[in-house]
OpenMM code with the backbone's topology and positions (N, CA, C; nanometers):
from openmm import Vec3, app, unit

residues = "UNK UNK UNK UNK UNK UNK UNK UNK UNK UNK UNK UNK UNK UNK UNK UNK UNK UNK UNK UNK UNK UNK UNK UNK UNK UNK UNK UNK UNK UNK UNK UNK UNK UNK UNK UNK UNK UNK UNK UNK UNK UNK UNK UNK UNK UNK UNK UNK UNK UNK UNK UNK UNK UNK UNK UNK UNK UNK UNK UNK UNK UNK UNK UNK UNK UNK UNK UNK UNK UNK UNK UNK UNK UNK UNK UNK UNK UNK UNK UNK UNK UNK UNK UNK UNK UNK UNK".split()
positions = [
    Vec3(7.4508, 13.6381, 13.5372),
    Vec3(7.3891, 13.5255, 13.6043),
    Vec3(7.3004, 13.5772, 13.7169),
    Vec3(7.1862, 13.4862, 13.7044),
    Vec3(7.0761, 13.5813, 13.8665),
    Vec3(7.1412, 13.5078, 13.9700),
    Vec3(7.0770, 13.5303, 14.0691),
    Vec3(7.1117, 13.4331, 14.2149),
    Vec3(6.9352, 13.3448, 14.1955),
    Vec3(7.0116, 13.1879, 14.2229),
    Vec3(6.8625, 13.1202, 14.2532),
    Vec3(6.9308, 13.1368, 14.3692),
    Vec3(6.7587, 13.1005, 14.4555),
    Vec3(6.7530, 13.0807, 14.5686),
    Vec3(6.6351, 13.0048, 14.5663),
    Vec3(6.6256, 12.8917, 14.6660),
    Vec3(6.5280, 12.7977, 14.6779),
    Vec3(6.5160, 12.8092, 14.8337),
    Vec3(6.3943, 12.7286, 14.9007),
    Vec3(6.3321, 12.7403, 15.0363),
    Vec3(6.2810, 12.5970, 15.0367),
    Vec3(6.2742, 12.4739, 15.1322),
    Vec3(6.2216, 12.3908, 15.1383),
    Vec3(6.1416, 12.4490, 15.3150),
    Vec3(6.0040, 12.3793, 15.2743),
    Vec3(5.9278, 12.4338, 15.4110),
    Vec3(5.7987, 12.3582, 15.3629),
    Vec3(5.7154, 12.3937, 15.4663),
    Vec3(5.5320, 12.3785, 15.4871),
    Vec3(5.4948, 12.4403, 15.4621),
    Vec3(5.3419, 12.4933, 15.4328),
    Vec3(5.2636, 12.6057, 15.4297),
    Vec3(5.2093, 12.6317, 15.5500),
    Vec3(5.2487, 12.5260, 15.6985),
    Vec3(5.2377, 12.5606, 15.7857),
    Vec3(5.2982, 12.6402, 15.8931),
    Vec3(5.4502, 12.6047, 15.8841),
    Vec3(5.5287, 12.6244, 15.9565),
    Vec3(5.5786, 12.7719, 15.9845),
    Vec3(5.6067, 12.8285, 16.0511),
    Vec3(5.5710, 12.9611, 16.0648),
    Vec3(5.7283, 13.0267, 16.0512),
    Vec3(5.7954, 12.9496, 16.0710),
    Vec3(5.9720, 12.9792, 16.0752),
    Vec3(5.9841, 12.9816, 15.9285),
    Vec3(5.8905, 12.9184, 15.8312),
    Vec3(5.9623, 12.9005, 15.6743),
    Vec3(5.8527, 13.0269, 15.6603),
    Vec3(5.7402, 13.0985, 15.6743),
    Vec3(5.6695, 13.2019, 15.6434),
    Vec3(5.7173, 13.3280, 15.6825),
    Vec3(5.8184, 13.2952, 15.7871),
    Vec3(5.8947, 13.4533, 15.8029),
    Vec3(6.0362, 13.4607, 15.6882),
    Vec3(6.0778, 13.3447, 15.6810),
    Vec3(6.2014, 13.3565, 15.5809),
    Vec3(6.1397, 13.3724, 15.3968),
    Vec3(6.0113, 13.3449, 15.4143),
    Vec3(5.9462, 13.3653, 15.2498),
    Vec3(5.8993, 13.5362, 15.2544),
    Vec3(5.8310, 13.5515, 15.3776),
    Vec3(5.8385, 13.7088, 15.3838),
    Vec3(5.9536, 13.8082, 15.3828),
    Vec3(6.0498, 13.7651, 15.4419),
    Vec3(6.1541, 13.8063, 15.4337),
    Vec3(6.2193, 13.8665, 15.2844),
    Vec3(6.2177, 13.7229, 15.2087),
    Vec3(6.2409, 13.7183, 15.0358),
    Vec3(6.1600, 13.7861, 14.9677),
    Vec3(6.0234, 13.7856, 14.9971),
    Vec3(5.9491, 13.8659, 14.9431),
    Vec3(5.9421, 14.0313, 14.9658),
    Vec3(6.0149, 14.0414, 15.0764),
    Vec3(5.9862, 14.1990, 15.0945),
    Vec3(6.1170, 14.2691, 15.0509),
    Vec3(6.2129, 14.1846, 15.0023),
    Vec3(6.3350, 14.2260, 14.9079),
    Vec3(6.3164, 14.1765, 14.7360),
    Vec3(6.1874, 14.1527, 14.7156),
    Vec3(6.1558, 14.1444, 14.6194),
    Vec3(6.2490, 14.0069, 14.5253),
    Vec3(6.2889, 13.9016, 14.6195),
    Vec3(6.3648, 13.7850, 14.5537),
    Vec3(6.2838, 13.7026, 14.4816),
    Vec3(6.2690, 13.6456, 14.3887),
    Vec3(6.2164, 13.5437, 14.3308),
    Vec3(6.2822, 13.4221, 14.3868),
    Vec3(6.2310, 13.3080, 14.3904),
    Vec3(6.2820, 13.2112, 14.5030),
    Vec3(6.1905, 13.0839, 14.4345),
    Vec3(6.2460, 12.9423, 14.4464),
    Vec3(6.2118, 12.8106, 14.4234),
    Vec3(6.1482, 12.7689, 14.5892),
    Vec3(6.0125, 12.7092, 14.5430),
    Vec3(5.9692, 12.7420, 14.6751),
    Vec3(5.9435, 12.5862, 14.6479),
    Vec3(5.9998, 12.4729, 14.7459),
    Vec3(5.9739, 12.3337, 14.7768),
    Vec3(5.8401, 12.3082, 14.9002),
    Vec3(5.7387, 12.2737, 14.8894),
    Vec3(5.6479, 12.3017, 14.9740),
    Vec3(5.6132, 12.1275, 15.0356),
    Vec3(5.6678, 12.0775, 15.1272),
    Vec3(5.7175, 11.9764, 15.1412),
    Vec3(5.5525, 11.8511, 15.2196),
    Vec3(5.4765, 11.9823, 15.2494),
    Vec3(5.3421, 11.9187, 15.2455),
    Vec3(5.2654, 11.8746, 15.1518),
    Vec3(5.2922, 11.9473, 14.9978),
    Vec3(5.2608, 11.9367, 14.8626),
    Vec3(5.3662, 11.7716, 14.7925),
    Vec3(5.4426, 11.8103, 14.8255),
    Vec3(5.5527, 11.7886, 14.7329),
    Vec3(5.6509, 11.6630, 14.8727),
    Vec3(5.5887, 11.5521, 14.8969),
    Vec3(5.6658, 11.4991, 15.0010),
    Vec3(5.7564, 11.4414, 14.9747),
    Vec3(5.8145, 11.4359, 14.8224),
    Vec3(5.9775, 11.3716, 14.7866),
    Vec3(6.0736, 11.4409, 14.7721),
    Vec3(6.0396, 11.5701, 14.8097),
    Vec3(6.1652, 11.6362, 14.8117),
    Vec3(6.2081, 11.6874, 14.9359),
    Vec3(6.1581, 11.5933, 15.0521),
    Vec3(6.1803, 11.6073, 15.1677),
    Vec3(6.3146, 11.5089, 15.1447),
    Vec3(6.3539, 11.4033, 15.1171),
    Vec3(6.4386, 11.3182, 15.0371),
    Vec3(6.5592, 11.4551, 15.0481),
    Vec3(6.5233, 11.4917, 14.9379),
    Vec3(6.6102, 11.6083, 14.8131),
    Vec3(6.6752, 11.7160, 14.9183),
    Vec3(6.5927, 11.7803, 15.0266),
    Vec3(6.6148, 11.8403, 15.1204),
    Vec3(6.7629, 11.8362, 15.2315),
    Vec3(6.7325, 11.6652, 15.2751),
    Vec3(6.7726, 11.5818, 15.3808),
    Vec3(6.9677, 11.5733, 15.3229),
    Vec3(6.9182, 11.5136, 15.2294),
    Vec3(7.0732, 11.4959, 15.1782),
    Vec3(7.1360, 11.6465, 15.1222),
    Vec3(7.0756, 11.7130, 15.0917),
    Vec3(7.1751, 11.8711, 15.0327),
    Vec3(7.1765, 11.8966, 15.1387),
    Vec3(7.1168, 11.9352, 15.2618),
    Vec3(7.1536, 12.0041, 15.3677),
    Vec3(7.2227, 11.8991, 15.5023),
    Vec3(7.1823, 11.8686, 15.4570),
    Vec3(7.2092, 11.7410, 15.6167),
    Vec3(7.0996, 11.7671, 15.7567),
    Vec3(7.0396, 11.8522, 15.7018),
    Vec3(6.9018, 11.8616, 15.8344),
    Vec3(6.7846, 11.7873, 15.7661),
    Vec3(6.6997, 11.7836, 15.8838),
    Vec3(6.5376, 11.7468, 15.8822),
    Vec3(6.4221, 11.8868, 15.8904),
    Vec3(6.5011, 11.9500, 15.9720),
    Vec3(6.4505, 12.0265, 16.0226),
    Vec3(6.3840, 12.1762, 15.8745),
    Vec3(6.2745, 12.2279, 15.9482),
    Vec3(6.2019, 12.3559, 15.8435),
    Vec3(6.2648, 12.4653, 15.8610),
    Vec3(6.2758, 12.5762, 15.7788),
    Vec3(6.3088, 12.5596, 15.6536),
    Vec3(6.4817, 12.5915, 15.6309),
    Vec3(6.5026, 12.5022, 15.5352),
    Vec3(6.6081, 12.5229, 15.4411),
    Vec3(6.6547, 12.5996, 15.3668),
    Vec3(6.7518, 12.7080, 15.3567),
    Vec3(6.7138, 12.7963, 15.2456),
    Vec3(6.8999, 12.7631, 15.1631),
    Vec3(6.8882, 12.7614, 15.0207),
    Vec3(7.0049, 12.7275, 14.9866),
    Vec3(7.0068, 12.8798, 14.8525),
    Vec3(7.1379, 12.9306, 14.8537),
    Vec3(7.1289, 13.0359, 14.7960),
    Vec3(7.2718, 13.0195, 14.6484),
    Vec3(7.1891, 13.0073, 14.5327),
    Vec3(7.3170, 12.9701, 14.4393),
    Vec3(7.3783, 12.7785, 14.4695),
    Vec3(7.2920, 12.6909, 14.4980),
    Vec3(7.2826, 12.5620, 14.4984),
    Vec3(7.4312, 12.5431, 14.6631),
    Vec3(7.4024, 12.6758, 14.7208),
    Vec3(7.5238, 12.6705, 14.8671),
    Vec3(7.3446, 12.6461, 14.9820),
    Vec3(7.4085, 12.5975, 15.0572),
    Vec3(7.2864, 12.5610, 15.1836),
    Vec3(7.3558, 12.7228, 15.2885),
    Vec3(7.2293, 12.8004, 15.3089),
    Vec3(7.2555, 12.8791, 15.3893),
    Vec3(7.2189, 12.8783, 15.5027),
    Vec3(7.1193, 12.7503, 15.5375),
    Vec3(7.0902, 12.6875, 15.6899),
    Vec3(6.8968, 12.7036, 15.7052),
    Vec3(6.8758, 12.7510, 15.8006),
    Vec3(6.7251, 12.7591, 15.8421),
    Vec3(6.6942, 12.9219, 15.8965),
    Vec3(6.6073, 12.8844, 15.9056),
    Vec3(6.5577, 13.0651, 15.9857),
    Vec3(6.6387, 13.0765, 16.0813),
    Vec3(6.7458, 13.0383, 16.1676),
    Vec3(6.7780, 13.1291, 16.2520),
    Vec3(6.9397, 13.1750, 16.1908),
    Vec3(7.0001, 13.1302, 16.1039),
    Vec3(7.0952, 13.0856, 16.0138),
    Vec3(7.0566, 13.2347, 15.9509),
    Vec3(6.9418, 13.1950, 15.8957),
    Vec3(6.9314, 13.3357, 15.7655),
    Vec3(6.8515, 13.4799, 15.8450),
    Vec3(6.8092, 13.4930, 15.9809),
    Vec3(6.8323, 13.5887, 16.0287),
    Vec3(6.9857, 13.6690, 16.1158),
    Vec3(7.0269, 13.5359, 16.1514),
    Vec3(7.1644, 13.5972, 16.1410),
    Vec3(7.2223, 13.6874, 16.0306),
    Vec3(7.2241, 13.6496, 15.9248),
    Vec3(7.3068, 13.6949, 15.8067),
    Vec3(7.2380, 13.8438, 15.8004),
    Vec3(7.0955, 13.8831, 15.8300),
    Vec3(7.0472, 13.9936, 15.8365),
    Vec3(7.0826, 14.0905, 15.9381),
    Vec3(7.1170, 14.0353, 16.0697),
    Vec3(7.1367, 14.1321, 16.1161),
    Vec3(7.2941, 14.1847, 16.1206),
    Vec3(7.3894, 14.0353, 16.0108),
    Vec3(7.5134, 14.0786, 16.0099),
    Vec3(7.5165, 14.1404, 15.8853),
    Vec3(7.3810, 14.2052, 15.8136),
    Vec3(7.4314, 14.2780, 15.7065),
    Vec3(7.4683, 14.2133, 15.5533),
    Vec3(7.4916, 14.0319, 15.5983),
    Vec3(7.5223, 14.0009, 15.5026),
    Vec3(7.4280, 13.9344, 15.3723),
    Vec3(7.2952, 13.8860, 15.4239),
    Vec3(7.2399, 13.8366, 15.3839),
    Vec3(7.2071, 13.9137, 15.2121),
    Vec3(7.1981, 14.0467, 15.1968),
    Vec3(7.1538, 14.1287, 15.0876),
    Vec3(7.2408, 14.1027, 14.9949),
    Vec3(7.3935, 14.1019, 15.0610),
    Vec3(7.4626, 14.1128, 14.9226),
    Vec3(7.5320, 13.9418, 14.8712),
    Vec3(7.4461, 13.8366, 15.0009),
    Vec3(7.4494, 13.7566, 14.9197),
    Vec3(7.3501, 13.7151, 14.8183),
    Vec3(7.2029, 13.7536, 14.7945),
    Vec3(7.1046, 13.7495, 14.6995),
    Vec3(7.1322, 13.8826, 14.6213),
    Vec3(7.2424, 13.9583, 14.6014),
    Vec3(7.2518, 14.0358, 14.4697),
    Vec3(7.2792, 13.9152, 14.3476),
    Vec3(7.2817, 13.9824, 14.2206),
    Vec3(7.3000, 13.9507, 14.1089),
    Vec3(7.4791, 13.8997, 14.0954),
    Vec3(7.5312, 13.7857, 14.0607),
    Vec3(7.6585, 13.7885, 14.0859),
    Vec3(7.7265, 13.7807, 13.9056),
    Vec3(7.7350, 13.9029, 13.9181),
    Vec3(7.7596, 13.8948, 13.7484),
    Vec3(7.8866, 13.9469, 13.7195),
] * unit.nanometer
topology = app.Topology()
chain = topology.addChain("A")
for resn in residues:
    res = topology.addResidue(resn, chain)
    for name in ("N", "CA", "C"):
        topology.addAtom(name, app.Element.getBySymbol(name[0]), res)
């Protein structure tokens, strides 16, 4: 089984462009909700996570919080081996 991982954000917002860089520079493939594009899954967002707030990142359909949420997990090391492969 892979790990999904999805991101709800803007193409503005600069907190969801460090957590897509982030994914990208570990080479994750990722469901990217772009909520300026796509304004009903701000909806979809609201209720899986219980925030409003940018960005969302949910890893394996679990909510892992927002950018300061998922730099935590980096500097506790954990964030990598939760986007391994869980097979």
């Amino acid at each position: 089984m892979t790990v999904k991982v999805e991101i709800y954000g803007t193409s503005s917002c600069r907190k969801c462009t460090n957590v897509r860089e982030l994914l990208g520079e570990r080479k994750v493939e990722y469901i990217d909700y772009m909520i300026d594009l796509m304004p009903l899954e701000k909806d979809t967002m609201i209720r899986r996570s219980g925030r409003k707030n940018y960005p969302q990142l949910f890893i394996n359909d679990e909510h892992i919080g927002g950018e300061k949420e998922v730099m935590q997990l980096v500097l506790d090391g954990k964030l990598d081996s939760l986007l391994k492969n869980n097979l």
